[in-house]
C-alpha positions in Angstrom: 121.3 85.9 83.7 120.8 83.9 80.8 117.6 81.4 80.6 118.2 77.5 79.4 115.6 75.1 79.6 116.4 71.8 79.4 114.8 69.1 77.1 114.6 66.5 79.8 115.4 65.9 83.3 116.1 62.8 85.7 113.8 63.0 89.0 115.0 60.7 92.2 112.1 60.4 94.2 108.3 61.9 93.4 106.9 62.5 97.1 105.9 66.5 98.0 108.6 67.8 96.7 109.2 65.5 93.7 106.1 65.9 92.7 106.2 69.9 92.8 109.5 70.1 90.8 107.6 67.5 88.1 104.9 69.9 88.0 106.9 72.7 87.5 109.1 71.1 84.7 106.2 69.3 83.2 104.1 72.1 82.7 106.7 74.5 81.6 107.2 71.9 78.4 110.0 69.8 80.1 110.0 65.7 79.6 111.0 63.9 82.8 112.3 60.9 83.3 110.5 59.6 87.1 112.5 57.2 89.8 110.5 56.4 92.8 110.1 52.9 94.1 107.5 53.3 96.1 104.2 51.8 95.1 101.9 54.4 93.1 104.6 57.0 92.9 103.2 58.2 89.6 99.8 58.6 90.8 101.1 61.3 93.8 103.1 62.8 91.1 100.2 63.2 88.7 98.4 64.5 91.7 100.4 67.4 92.5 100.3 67.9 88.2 97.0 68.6 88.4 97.0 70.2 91.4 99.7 72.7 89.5 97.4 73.0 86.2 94.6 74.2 88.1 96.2 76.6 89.8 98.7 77.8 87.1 95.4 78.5 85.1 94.6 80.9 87.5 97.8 82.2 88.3 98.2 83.7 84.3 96.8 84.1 81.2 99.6 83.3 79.2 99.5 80.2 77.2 101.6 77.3 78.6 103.9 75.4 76.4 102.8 71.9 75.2 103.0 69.8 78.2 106.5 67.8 78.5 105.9 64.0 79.2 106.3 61.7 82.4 108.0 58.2 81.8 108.2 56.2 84.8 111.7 54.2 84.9 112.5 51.5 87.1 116.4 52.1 88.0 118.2 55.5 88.7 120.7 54.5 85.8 117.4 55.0 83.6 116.4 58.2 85.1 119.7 60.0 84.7 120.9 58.1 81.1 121.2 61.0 78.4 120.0 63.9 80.3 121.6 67.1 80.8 120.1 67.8 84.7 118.7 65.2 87.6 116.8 67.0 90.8 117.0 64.5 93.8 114.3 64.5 96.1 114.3 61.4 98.3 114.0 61.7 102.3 116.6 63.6 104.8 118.4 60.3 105.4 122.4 61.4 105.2 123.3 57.6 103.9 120.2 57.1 101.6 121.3 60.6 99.9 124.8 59.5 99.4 124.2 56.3 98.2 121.7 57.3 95.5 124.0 60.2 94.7 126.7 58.2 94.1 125.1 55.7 92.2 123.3 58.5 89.8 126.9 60.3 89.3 128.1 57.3 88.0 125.5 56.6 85.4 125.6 60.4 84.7 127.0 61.4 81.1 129.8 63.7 82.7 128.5 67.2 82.2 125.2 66.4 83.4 124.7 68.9 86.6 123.0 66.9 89.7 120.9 68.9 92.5 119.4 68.1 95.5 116.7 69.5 97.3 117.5 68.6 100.8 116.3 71.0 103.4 119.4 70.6 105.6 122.1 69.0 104.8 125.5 70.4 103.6 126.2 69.8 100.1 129.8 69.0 101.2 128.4 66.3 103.0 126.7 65.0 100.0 130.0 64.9 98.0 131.2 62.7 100.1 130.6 59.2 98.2 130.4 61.1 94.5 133.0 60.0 91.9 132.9 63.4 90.6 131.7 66.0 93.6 132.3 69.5 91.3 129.1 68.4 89.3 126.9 68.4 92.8 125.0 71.4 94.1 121.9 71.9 96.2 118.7 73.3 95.4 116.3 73.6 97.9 113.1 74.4 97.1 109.7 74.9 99.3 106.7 73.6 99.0 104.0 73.8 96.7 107.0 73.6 94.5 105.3 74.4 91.7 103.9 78.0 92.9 106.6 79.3 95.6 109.3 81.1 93.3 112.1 80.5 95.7 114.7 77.7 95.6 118.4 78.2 97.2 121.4 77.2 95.9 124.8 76.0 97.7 127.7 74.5 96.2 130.0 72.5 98.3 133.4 72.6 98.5 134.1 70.5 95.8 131.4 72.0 93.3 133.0 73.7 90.2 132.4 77.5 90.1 130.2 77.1 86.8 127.6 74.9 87.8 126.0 77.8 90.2 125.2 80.2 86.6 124.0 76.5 85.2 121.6 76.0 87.6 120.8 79.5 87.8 119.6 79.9 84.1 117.5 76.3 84.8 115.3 77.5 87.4 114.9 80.9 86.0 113.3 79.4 83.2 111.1 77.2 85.0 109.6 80.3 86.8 112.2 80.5 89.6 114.0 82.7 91.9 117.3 81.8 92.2 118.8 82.5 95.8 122.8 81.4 96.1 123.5 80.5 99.8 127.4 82.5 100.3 128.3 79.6 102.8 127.3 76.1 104.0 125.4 76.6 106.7 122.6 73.8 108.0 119.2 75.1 106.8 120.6 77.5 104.4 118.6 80.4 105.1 114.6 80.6 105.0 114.5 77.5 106.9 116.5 78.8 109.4 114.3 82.1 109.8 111.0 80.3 109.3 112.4 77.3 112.2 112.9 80.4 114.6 109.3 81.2 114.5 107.9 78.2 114.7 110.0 77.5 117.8 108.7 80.6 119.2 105.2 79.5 118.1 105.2 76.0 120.2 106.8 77.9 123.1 103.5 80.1 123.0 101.2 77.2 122.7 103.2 75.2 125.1 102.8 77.8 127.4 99.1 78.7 127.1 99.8 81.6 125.8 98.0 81.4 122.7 96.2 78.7 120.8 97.0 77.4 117.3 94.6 79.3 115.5 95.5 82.8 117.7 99.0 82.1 116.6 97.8 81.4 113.3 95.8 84.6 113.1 98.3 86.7 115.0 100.2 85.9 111.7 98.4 86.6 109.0 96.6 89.5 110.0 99.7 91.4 110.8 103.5 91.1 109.9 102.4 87.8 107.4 101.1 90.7 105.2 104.1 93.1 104.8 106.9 90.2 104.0 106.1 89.6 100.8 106.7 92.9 100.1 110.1 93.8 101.5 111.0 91.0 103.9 111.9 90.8 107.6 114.8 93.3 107.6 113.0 96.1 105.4 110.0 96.3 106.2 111.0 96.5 110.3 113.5 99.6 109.3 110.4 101.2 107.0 108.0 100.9 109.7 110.4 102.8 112.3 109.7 106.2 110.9 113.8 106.3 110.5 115.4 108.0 107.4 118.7 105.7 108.0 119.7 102.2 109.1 121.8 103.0 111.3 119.6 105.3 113.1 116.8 102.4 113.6 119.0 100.2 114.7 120.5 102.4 117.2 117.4 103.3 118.3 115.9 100.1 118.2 118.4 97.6 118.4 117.2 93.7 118.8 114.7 94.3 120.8 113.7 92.8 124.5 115.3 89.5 125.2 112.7 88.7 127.4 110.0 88.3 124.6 112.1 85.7 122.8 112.3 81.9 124.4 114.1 80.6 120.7 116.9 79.0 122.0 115.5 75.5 121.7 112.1 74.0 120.9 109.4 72.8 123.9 109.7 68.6 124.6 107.2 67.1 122.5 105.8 64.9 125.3 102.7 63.1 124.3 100.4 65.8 126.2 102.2 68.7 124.1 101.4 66.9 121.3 98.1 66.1 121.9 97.3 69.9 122.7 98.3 70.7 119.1 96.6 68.2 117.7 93.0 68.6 119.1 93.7 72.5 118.7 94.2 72.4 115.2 91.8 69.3 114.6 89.3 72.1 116.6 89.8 74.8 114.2 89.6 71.7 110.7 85.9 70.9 112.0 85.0 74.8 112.8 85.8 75.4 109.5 84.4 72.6 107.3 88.0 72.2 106.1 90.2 69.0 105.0 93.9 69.0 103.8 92.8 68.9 100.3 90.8 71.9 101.1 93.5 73.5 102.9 96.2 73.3 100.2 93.6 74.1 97.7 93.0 77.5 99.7 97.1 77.7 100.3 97.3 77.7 96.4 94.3 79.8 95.9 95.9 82.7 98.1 99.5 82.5 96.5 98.0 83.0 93.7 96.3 86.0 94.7 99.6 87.1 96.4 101.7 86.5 93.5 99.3 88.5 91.2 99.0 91.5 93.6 102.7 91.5 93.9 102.8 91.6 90.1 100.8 94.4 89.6 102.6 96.2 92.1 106.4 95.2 90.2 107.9 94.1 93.5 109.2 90.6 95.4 108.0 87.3 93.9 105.2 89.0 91.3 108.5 89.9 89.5 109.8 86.5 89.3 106.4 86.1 88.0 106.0 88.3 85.3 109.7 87.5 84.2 108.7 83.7 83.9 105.3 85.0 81.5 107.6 87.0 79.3 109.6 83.7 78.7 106.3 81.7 78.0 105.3 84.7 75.6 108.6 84.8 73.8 108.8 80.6 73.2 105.8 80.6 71.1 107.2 81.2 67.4 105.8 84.4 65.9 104.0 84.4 62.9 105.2 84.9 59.7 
């Protein structure tokens, strides 16, 4: 799959994820072009820059590129005039997404591919207002942006067939795994597998099974360890003592369906929620932490992850070492 990095890129919106995909682009030599109304959008997105460069510096030792440049712009015309790519990032609001996509398709030179990184909704659905739909694809991402490898992509039905390699050879030379989605489905896939255990996780809690942190814990010190390796489907058939597929399944099979309450998630009455909050506020003051000391440790660890899953050649530490080669074969060689 061929790499292209582009020289500049349009950016609706510089929240979480806005500001990950700036980091990512910035400090992979990228210029951006920023559209946020909000008040002080610049300073979040300069945030989660330097959130990125301290991490990044611990993530390799190969030399970034010069840093691209941030100009703020105050119109979405602005933000998408004379680039060649535009990442939309504002909230999961159906109308506000069509409406902004619209508008930037029509300021759009008309090769200029547009993606957004909604979480949910059907790119088909995002076509719907767009004077020209076959430039429109999603890329979802998760968050921090800027260090998880993963970002899916789904064309609609209206999205020509060659803007999936496009986007493809973009975010593999920002760093990223590219996953195409076969079929429009809502939540694409990780957020579909990651919802089902959360669901299962409020049931527990709802239920006094467990507390936050047990859940937490029950998490991380177990199964949370062996995904990154080989994933759900894998790593359950390795672990069976099978030599075939078909033989773990059979054996196997999909397990009790009494140890499963996933069909829909507990009420979130005011006493549910005020369980999880004192439990996890509980755990915060145990532990000294904050949230800037909890996504500093999130970064810290997928760090370490993504370097012990380098060293090993498997999963994201691939995606990894793929991205450093790219960073070592930009800088000219000497003469």
């Amino acid at each position: 799959m061929s790499e292209r990095l582009p020289q500049a890129v349009g950016l609706l919106g510089g929240g979480v994820i806005g500001g990950g995909w700036a980091a990512r682009f910035v400090l992979n030599g990228v210029d951006v072009r920023l559209y946020d109304p909000v008040p002080n959008a610049v300073e979040h997105v300069q945030a989660s820059i330097d959130k990125a460069r301290r991490a990044f510096r611990k993530l390799t030792q190969v030399a970034l590129p010069p840093e691209g440049a941030i100009t703020v712009v105050d119109s979405v015309e602005k933000a998408v005039r004379d680039v060649e790519f535009v990442q939309e990032n504002v909230p999961e609001r159906l109308e506000l997404k069509q409406q902004l996509l619209a508008q930037a398709c029509r300021a759009a030179a008309p090769e200029t591919l547009i993606c957004s990184s909604t979480s949910m909704l059907r790119p088909s659905l995002l076509q719907a207002q767009m004077p020209r739909p076959e430039r429109l694809l999603v890329a979802h991402p998760f968050q921090p942006v800027y260090l998880v490898p993963l970002v899916e992509l789904c064309a609609g039905k209206h999205t020509a067939p060659e803007m999936l390699p496009r986007a493809e050879g973009i975010y593999r030379a920002v760093g990223m795994h590219p996953l195409v989605v076969r079929k429009e489905v809502h939540g694409f896939l990780a957020n579909r597998l990651q919802t089902a255990a959360w669901r299962e996780a409020l049931w527990m809690v709802h239920d006094g099974v467990a507390t936050v942190q047990e859940i937490d814990d029950a998490v991380r010190y177990s199964f949370g360890l062996r995904r990154p390796v080989l994933g759900p489907i894998l790593t359950y058939f390795v672990g069976s003592g099978e030599t075939s597929m078909q033989a773990f399944l059979r054996k196997w099979g999909p397990g009790s369906t009494e140890s499963s309450k996933l069909e829909a998630p507990p009420e979130y009455t005011d006493a549910f929620l005020n369980m999880l909050a004192e439990q996890a506020d509980a755990q915060a003051s145990a532990e000294n932490m904050s949230i800037t000391k909890y996504q500093e440790m999130l970064d810290d660890g997928l760090v370490g992850v993504l370097q012990g899953l380098r060293s090993q050649h498997c999963g994201a530490g691939e995606t990894l070492a793929r991205w450093e080669q790219s960073l070592r074969d930009r800088v000219p060689k000497a003469r």
